[in-house]
N, C-alpha and C positions, 0 to 999 in steps of 0.2 A: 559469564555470558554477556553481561550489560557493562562490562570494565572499557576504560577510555581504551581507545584504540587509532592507530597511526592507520589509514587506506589510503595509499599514494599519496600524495601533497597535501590531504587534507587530515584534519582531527577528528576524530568524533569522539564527543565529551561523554564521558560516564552515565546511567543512570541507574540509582540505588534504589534495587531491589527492596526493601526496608521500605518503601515510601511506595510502592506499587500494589497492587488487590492481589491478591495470589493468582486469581483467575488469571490478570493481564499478564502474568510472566508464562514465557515461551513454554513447551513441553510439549511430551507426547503423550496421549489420549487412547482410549478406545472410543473408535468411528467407525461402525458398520453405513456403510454404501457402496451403492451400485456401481459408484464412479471408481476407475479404474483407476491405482497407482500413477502418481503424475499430474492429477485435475486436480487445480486450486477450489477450492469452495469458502464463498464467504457469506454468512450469517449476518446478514446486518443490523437486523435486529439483538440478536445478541453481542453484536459488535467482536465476533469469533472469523477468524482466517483459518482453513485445512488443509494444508498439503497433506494432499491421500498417499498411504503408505500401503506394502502389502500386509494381510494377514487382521484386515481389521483397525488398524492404525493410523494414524495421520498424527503430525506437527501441528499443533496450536496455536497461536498467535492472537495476542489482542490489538483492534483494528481501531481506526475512527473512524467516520463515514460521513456524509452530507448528508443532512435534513431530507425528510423525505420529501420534501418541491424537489429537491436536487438528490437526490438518490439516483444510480442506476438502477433501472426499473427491471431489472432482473433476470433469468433465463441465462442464455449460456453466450461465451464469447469466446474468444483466443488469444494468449499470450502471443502477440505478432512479433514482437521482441521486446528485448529490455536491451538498458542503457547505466552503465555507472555513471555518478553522479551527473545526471541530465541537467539541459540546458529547459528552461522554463520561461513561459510564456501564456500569459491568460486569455483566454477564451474572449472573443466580441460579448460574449452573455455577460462575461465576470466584468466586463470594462462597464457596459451598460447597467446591469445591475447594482454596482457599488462603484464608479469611479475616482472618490475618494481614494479606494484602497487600491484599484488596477489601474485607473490612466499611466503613473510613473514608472508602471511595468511593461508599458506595451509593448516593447521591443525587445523585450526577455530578461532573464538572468541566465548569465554564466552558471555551471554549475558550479557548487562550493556550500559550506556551512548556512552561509547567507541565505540558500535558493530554499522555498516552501517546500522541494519535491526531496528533498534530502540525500541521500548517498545512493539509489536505486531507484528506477523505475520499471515497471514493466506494462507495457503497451497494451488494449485490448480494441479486437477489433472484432467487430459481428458481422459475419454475410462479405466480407474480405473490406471492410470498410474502418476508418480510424474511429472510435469510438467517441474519443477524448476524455474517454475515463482511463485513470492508471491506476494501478497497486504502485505505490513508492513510500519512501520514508517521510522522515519530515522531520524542520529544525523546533519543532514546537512537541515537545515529549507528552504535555499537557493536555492534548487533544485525542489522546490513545481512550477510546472507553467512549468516545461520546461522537453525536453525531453535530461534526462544526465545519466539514469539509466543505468544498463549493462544489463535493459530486464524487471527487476519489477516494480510495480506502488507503488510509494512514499508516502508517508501522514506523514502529521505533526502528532509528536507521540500524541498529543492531540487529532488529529481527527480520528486517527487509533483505536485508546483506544474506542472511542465513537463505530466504525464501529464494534471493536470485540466484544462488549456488544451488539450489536444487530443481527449480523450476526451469524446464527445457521449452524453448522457443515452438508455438504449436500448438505447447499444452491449451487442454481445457478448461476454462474457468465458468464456473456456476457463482451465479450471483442469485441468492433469496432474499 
């Protein structure tokens, strides 16, 4: 499930299981809630992603997330769409807050290996408005488990890839 893999022009390099917390590898779970088959829910705290399944069930995922100054502050939004490997662009906050690391990005990255948002993203929006928080991947595997984001929820590009195959545009996402 974490094996190198070819997705259109680009690579995505390996990550061994062996060297990951059991938690943070993919699987399916027993998850009683109310939310209906199809709603994302991510645990930030416990650094846990849910795609709700029927019958009790949901997909697992280990996430990384922003610092709680930059956390999304919770409650419910919409998957408005997603995007293979997306084109990226930091925020006016991410340029002022640390320009070191944002000015030389202002004008974005191409998608590709290179880009911080990694092989997937998926868009949320509240109240029909662009949030500027995403669920997407990320070229940094190392940041799965901990909170280092500048605000979005991380996934290894393997388990993002799995999440946008099954995540339909609409869906619901519950952030706690």
């Amino acid at each position: 499930m974490y094996a190198a893999r070819q997705d259109g022009e680009f690579a995505i390099p390996p990550v061994d299981p062996v060297h990951m917390k059991p938690a943070h590898i993919r699987q399916v779970v027993d998850y009683r809630t109310k939310e209906v088959p199809g709603t994302v829910v991510v645990d930030q705290n416990a650094r846990h992603l849910y795609f709700i399944m029927p019958e009790g069930k949901a997909v697992r995922y280990a996430v990384g997330v922003g610092p709680v100054a930059r956390a999304f502050n919770g409650g419910e939004a919409e998957i408005a769409r997603k995007a293979a490997w997306p084109r990226w662009i930091p925020t006016q906050d991410m340029i002022a807050r640390n320009p070191k690391q944002y000015e030389r990005y202002r004008d974005g990255v191409d998608g590709g290996p290179g880009n911080p948002m990694g092989a997937r993203a998926l868009y949320m929006h509240k109240d029909g408005i662009d949030t500027y928080y995403r669920v997407h991947g990320t070229n940094d595997p190392s940041s799965i488990g901990k909170a280092v984001s500048a605000g979005c929820i991380r996934m290894l590009n393997q388990d993002v890839i799995d999440l946008y195959d099954r995540v339909e545009p609409g869906a619901k996402i519950v952030i706690r």
